[in-house]
N, CA, C and O of each residue as an XYZ file, in Angstrom:
720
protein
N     -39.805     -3.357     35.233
C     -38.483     -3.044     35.746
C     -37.477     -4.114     35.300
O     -36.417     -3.838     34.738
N     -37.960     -5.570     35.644
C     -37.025     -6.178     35.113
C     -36.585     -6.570     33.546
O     -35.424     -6.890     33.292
N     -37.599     -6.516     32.547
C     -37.549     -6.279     31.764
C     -36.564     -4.985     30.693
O     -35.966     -5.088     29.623
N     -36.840     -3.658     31.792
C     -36.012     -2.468     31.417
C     -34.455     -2.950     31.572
O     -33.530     -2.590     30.844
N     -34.378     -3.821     32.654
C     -33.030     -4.028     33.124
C     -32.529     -4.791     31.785
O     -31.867     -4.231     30.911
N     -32.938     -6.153     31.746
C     -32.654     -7.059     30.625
C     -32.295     -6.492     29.246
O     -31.246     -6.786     28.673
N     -33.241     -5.649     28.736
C     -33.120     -4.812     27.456
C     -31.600     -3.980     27.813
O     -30.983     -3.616     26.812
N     -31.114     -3.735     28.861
C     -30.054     -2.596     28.897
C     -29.165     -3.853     29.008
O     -28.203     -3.330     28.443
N     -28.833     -4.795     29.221
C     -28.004     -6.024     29.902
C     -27.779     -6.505     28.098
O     -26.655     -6.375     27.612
N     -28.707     -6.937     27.406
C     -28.768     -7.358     25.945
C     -27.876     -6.408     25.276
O     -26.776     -6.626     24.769
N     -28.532     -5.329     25.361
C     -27.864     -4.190     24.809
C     -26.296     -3.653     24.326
O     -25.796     -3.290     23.262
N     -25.695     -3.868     26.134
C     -24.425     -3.670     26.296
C     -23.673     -4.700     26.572
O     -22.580     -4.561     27.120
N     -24.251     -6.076     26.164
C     -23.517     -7.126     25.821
C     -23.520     -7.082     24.307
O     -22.435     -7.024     23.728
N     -24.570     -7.104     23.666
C     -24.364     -6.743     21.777
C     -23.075     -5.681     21.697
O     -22.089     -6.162     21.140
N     -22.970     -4.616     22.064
C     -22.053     -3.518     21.973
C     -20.835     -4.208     22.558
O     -19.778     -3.739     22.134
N     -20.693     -5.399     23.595
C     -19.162     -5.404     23.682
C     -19.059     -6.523     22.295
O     -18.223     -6.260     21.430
N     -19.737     -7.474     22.173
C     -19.668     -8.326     21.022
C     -19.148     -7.209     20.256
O     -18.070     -6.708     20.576
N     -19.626     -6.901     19.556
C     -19.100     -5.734     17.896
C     -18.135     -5.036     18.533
O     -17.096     -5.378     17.969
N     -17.887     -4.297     19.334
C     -16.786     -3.534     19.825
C     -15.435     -4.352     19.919
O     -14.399     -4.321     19.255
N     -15.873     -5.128     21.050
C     -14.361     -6.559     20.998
C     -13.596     -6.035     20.059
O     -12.804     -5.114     20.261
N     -13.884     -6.870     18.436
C     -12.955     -7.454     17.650
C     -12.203     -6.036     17.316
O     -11.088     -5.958     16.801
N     -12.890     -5.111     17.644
C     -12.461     -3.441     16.871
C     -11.272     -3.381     17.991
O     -10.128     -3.218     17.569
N     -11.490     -3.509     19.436
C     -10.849     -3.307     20.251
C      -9.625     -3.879     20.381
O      -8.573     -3.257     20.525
N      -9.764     -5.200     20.327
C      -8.400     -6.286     20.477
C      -7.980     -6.311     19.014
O      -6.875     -6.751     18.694
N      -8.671     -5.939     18.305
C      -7.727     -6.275     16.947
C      -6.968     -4.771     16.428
O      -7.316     -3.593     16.514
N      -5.750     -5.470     15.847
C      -4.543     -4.373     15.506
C      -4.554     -4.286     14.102
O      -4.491     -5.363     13.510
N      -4.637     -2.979     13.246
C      -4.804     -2.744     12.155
C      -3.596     -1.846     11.566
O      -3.515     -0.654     11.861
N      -2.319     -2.717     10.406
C      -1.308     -1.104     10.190
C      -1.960     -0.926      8.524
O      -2.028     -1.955      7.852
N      -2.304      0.055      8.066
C      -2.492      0.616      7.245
C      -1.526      0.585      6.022
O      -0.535      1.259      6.302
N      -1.459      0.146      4.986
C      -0.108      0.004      4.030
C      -0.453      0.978      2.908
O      -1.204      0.713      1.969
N       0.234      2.235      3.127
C       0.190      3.252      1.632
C       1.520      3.744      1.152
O       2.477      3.031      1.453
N       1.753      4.800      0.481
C       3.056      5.337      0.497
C       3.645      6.194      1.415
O       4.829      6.517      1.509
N       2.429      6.618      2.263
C       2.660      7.603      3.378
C       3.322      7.048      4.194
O       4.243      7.731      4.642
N       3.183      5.701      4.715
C       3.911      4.960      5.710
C       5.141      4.033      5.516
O       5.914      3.680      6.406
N       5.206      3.620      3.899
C       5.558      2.018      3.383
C       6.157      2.581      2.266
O       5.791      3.532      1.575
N       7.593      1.516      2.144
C       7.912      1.539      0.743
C       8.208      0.287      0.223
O       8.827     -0.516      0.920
N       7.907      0.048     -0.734
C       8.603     -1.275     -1.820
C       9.613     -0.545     -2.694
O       9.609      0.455     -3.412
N      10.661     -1.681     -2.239
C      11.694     -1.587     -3.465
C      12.128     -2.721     -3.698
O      11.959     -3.707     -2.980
N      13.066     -2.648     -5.313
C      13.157     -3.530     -5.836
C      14.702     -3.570     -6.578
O      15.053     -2.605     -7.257
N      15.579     -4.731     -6.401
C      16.474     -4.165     -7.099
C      16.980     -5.943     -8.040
O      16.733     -7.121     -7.783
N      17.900     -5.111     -9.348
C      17.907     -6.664     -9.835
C      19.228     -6.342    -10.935
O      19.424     -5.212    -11.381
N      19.906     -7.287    -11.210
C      21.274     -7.169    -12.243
C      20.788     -7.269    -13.574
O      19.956     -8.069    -14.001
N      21.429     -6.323    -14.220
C      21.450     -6.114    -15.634
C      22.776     -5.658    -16.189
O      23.371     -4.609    -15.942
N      23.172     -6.779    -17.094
C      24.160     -6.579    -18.498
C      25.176     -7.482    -17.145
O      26.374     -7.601    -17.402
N      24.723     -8.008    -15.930
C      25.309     -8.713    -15.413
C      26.675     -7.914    -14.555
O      27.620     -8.525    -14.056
N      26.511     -6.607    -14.545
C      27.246     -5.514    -14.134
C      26.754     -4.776    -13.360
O      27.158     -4.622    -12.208
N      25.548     -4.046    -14.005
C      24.772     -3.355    -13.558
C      23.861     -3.505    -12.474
O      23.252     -4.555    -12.679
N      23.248     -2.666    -10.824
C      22.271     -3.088    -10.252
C      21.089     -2.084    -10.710
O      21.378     -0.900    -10.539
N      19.877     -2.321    -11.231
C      19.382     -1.449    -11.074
C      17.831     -1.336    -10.470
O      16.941     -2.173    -10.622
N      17.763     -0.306     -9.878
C      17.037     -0.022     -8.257
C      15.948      0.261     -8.561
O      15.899      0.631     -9.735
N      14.854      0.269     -7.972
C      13.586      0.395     -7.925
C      12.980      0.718     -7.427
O      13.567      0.940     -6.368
N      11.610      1.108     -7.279
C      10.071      1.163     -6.295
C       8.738      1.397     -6.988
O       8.904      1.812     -8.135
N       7.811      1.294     -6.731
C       6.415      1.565     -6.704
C       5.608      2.507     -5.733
O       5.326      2.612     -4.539
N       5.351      3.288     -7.248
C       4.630      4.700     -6.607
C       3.295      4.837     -5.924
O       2.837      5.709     -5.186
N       2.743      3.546     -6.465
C       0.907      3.692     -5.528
C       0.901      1.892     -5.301
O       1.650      1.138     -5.922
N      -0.209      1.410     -4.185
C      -0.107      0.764     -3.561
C      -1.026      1.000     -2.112
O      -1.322      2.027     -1.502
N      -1.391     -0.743     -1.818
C      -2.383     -0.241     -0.581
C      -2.231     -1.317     -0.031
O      -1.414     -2.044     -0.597
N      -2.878     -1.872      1.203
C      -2.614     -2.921      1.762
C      -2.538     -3.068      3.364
O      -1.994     -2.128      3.944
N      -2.794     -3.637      3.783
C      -2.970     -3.804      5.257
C      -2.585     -4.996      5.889
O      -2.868     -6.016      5.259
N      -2.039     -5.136      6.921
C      -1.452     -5.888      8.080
C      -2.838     -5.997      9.561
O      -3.065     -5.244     10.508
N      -3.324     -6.978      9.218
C      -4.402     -7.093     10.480
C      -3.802     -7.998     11.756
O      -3.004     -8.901     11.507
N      -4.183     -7.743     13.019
C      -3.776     -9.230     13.937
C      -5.283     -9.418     14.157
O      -6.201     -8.621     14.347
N      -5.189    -11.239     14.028
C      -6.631    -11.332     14.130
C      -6.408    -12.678     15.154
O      -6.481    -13.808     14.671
N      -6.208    -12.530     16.202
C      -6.867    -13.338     17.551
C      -5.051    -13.764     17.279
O      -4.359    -12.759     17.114
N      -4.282    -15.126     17.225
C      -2.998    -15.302     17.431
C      -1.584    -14.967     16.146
O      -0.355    -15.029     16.177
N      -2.628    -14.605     15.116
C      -1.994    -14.763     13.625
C      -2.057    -13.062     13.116
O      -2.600    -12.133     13.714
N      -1.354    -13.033     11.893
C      -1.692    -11.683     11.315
C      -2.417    -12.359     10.005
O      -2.657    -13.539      9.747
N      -2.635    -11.321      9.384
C      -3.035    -11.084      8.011
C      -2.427    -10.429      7.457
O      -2.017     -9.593      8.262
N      -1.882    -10.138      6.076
C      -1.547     -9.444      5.082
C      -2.204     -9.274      3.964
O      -2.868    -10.230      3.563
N      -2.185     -7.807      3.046
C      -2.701     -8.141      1.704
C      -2.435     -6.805      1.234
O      -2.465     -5.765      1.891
N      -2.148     -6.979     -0.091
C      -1.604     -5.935     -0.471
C      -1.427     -5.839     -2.234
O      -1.076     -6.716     -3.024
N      -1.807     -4.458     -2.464
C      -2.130     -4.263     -3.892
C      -1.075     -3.530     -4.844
O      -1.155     -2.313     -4.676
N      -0.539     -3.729     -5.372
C       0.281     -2.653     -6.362
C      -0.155     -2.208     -7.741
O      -0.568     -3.053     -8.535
N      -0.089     -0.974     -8.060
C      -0.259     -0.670     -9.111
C       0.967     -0.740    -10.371
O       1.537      0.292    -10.726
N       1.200     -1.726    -10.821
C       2.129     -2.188    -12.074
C       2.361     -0.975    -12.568
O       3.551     -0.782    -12.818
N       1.757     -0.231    -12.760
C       1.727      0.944    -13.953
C       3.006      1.855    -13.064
O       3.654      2.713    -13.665
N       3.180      1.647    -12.063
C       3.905      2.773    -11.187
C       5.549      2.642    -11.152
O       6.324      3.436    -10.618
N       5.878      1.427    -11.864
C       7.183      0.732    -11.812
C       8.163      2.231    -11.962
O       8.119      3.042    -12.887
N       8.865      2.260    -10.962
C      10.112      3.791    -11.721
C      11.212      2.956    -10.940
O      11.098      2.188     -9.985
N      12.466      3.421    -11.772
C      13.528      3.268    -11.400
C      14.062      4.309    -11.484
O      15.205      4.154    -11.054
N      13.856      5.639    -11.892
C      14.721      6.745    -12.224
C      14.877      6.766    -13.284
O      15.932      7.392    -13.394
N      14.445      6.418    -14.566
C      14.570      6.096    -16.032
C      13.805      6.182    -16.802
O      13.809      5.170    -17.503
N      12.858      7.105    -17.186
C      11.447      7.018    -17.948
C      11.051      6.318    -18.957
O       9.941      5.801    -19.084
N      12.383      6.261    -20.067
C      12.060      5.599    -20.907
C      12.272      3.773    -20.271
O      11.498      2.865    -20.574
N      13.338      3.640    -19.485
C      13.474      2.115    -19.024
C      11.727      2.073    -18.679
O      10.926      1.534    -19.443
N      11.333      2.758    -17.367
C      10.161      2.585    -17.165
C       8.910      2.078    -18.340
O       8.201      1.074    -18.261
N       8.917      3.245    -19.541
C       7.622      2.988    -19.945
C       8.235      1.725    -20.761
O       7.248      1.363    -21.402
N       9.280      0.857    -21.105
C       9.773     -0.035    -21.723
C       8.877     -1.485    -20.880
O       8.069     -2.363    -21.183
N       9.464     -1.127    -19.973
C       9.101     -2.259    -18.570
C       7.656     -1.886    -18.152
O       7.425     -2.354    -17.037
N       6.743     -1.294    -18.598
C       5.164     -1.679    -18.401
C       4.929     -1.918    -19.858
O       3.749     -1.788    -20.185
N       5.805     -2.252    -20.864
C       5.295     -2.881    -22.135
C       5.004     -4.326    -21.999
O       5.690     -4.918    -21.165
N       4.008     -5.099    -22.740
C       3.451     -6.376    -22.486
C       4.989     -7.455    -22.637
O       5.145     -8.584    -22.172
N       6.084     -6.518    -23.547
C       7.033     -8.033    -23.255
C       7.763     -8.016    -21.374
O       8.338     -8.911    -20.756
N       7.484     -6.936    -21.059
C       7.802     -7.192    -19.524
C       6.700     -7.044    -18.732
O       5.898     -7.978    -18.722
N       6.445     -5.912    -17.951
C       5.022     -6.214    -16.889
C       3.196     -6.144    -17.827
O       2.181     -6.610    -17.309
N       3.214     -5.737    -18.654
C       2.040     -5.834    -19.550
C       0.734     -4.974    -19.065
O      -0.453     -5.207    -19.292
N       1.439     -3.715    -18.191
C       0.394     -2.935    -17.337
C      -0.784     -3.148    -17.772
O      -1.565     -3.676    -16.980
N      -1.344     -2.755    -19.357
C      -2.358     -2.382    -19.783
C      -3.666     -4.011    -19.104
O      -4.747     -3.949    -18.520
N      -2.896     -5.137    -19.536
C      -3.639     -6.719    -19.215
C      -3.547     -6.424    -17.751
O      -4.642     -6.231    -17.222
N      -2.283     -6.326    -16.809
C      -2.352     -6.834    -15.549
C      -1.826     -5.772    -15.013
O      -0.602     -5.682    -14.910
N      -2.744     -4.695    -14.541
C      -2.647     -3.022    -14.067
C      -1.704     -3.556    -12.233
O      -0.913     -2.786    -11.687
N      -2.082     -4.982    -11.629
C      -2.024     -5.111    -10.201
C      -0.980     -6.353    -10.157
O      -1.020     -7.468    -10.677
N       0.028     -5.671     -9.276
C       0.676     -6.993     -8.624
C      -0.041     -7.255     -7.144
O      -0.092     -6.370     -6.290
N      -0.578     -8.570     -6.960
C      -0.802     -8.740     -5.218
C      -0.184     -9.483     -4.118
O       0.624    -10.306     -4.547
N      -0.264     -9.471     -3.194
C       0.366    -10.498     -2.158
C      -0.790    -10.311     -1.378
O      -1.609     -9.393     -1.340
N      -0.648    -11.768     -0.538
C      -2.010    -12.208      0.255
C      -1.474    -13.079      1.079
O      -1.478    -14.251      0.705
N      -0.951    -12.789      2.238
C      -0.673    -14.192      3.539
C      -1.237    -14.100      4.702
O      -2.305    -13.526      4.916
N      -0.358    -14.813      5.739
C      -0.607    -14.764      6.955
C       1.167    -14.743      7.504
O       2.271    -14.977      7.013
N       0.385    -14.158      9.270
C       2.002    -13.946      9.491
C       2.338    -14.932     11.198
O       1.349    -15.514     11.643
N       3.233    -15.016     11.753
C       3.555    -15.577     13.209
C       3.944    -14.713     13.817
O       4.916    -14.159     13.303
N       3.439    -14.109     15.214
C       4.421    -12.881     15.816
C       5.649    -14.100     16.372
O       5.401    -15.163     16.943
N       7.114    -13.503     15.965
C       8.121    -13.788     16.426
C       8.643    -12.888     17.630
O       8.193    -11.762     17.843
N       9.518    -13.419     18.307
C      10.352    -12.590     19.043
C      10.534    -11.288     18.517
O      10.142    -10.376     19.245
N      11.039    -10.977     17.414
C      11.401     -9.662     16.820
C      10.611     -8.848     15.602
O      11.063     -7.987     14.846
N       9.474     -9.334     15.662
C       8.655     -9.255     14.471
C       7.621    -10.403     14.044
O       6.760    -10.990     14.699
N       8.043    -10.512     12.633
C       6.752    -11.275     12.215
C       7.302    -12.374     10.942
O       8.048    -12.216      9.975
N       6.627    -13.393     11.411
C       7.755    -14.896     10.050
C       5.638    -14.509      9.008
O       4.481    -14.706      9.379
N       6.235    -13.960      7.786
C       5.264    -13.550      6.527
C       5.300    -15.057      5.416
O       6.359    -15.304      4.839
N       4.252    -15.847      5.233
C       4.141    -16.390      4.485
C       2.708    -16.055      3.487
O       1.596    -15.790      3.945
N       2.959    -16.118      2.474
C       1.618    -15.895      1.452
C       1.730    -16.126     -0.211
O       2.441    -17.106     -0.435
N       1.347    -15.649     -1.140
C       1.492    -15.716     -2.491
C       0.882    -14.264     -2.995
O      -0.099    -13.526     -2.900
N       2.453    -14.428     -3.727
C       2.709    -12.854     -4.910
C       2.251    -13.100     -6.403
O       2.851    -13.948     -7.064
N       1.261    -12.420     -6.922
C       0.627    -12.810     -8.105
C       1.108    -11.838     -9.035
O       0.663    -10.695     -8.937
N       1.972    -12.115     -9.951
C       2.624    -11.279    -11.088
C       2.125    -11.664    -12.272
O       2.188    -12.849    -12.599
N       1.382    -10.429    -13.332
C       0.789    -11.356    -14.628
C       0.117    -12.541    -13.747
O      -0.290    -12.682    -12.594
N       0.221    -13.266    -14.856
C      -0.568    -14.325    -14.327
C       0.412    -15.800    -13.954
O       0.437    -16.967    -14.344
N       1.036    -15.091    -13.135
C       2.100    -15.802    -12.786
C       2.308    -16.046    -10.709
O       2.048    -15.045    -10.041
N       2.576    -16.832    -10.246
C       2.341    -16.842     -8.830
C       3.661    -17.757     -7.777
O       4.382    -18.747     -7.901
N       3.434    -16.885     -6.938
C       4.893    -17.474     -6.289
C       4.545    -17.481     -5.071
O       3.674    -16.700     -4.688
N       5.322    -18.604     -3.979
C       4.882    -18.372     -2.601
C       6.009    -17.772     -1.825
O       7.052    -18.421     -1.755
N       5.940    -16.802     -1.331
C       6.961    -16.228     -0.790
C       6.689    -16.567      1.009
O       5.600    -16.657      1.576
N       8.189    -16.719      1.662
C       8.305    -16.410      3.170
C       9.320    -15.215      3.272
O      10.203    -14.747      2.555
N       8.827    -14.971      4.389
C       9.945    -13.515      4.761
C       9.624    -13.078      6.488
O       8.867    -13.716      7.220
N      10.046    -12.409      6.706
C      10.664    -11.797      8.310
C      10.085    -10.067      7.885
O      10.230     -9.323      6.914
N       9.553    -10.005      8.895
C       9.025     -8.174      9.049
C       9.663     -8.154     10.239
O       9.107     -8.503     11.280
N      10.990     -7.707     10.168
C      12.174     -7.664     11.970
C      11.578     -6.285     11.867
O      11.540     -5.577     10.860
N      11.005     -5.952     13.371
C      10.742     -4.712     14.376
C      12.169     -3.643     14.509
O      12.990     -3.937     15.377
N      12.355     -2.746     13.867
C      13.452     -2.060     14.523
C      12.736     -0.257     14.744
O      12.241      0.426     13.847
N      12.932      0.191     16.437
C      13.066      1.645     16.029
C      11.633      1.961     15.497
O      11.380      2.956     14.817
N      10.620      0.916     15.912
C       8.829      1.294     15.374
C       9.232      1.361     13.709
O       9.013      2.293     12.935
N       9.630      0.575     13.541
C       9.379      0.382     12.027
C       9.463     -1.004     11.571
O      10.316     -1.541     12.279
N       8.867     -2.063     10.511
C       9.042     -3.015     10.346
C       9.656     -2.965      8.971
O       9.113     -2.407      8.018
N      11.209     -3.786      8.905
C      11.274     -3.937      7.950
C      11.833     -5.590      7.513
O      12.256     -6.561      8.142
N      11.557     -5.258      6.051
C      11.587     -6.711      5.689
C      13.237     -7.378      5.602
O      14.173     -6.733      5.131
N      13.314     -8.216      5.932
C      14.737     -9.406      5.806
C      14.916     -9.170      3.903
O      13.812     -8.910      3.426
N      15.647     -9.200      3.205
C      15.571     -9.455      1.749
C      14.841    -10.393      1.474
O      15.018    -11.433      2.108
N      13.833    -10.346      0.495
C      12.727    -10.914     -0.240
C      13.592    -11.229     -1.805
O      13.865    -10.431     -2.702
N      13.859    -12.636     -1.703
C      14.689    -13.005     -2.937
C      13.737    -13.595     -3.694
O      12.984    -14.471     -3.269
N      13.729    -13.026     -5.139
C      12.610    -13.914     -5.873
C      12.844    -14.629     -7.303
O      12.095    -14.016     -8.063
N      13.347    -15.374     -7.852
C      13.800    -16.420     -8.968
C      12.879    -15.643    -10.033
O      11.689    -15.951     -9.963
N      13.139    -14.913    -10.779
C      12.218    -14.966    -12.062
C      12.073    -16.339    -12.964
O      11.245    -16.782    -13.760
N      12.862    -16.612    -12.613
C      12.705    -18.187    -13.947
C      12.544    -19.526    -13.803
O      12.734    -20.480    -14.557
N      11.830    -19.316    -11.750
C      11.132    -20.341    -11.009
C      10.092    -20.069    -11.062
O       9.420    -20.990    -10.596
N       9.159    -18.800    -11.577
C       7.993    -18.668    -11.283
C       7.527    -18.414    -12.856
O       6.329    -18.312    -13.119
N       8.324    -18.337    -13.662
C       7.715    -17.883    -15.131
C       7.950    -16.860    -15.935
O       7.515    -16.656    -17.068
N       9.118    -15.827    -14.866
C       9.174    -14.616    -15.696
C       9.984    -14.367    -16.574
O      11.146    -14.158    -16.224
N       9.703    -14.322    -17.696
C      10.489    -14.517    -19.129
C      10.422    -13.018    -19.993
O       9.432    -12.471    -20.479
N      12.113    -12.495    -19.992
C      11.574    -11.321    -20.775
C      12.288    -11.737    -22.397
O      13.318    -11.167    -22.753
N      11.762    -12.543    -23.088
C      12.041    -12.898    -24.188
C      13.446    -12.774    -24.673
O      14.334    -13.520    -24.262
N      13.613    -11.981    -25.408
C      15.038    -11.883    -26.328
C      16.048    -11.332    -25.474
O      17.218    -11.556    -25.781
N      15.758    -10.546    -24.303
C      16.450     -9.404    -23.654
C      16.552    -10.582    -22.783
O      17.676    -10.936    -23.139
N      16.248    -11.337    -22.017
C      16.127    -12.474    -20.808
C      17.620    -12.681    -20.666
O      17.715    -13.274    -19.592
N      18.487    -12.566    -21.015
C      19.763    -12.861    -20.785
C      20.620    -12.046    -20.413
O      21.579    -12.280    -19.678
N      20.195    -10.622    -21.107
C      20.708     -9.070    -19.900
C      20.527     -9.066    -19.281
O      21.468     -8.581    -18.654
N      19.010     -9.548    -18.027
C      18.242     -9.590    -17.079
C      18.475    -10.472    -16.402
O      18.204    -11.568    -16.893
N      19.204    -10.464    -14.677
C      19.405    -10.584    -14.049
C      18.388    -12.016    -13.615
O      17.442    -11.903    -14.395
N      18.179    -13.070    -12.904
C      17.649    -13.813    -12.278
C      16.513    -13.477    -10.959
O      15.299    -13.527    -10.764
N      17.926    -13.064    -10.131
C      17.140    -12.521     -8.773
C      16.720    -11.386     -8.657
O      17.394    -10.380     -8.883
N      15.027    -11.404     -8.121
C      14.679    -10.006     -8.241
C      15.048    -10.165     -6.535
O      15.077    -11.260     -5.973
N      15.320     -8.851     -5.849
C      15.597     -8.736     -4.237
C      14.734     -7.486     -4.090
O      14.833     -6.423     -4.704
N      13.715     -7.907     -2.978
C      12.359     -6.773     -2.869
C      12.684     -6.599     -1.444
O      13.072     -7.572     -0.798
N      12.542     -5.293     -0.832
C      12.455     -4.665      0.517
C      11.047     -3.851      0.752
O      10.368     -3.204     -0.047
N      10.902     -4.070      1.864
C       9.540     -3.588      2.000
C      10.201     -2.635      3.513
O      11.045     -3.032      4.316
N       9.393     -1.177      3.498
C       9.912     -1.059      5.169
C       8.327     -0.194      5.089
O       7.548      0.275      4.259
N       8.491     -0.366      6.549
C       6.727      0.168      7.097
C       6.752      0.833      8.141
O       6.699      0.289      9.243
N       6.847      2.299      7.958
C       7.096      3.284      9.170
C       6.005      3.214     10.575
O       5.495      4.180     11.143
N       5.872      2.000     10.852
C       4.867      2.054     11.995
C       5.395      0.504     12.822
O       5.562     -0.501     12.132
N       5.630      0.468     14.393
C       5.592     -0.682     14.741
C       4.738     -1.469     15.278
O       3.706     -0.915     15.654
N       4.829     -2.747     15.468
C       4.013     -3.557     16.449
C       3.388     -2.876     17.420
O       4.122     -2.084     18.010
N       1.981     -2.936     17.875
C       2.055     -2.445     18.664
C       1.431     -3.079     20.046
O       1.513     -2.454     21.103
């Protein structure tokens, strides 16, 4: 008898162990169904021109006081509304799809008052930057503060054309799901 007891006591203490972390931990899902990246940047020094990425994955975990982030892009997906700009800009003198098919980001986050303070590193080519940013809560959706990024602090050189091309890339991220 006491034995039967113990085995059921082991049991459904193992099951809250493994269950717990499933339980208390918060998981948002990052695809296109929920999330968008965009991207926008000056050209001919006149011009803005706008952006996003068509595939992409990535997830937002809370794991005990902190988040997690991580997140994958598929380079190859670059559109601005321009096909030929596009397939220009996955040529190796700009994103080089065929060598480096993935842009990534990988941080951690702070719940703030209104969201979340995002620190991590964005790996372009083989090129890497540490980005901070704000995921402000509005309306169950998180979106990002402007994500300003120096191309020519981190390495990104589009050769001969580099001087039509704008400096600041400015990335928005919004994520149809809130804190929860």
């Amino acid at each position: 008898m006491y034995l039967h007891w113990l085995t059921k006591l082991i049991g459904c203490l193992c099951c809250y162990i493994f269950l717990s972390g499933q339980v208390f931990a918060q998981e948002i899902l990052l695809s296109p169904a929920n999330t968008t990246i965009e991207f926008e940047i000056k050209h001919l020094s006149v011009l803005t021109v706008k952006g996003s990425f068509n595939e992409f994955s990535g997830s937002l975990v809370k794991k005990d006081d902190f988040w997690m982030i991580s997140g994958t892009v598929a380079s190859t997906t670059i559109n601005t509304n321009n096909e030929k700009r596009d397939e220009t800009l996955r040529t190796d003198a700009y994103f080089d799809v065929e060598k480096y098919p993935q842009i990534t980001f990988e941080g951690t986050g702070d719940q703030i008052e209104d969201g979340l303070r995002i620190t991590g590193l964005l790996i372009l080519k083989d090129l890497s930057a540490e980005l901070s940013f704000q995921l402000l809560e509005k309306d169950q959706q998180l979106i990002s503060e402007e994500i300003k990024l120096s191309r020519k602090e981190i390495g990104l050189s589009f050769d001969s054309m580099d001087m039509l091309i704008g400096d600041e890339v400015i990335i928005q991220i919004t994520i149809n799901e809130g804190l929860k």
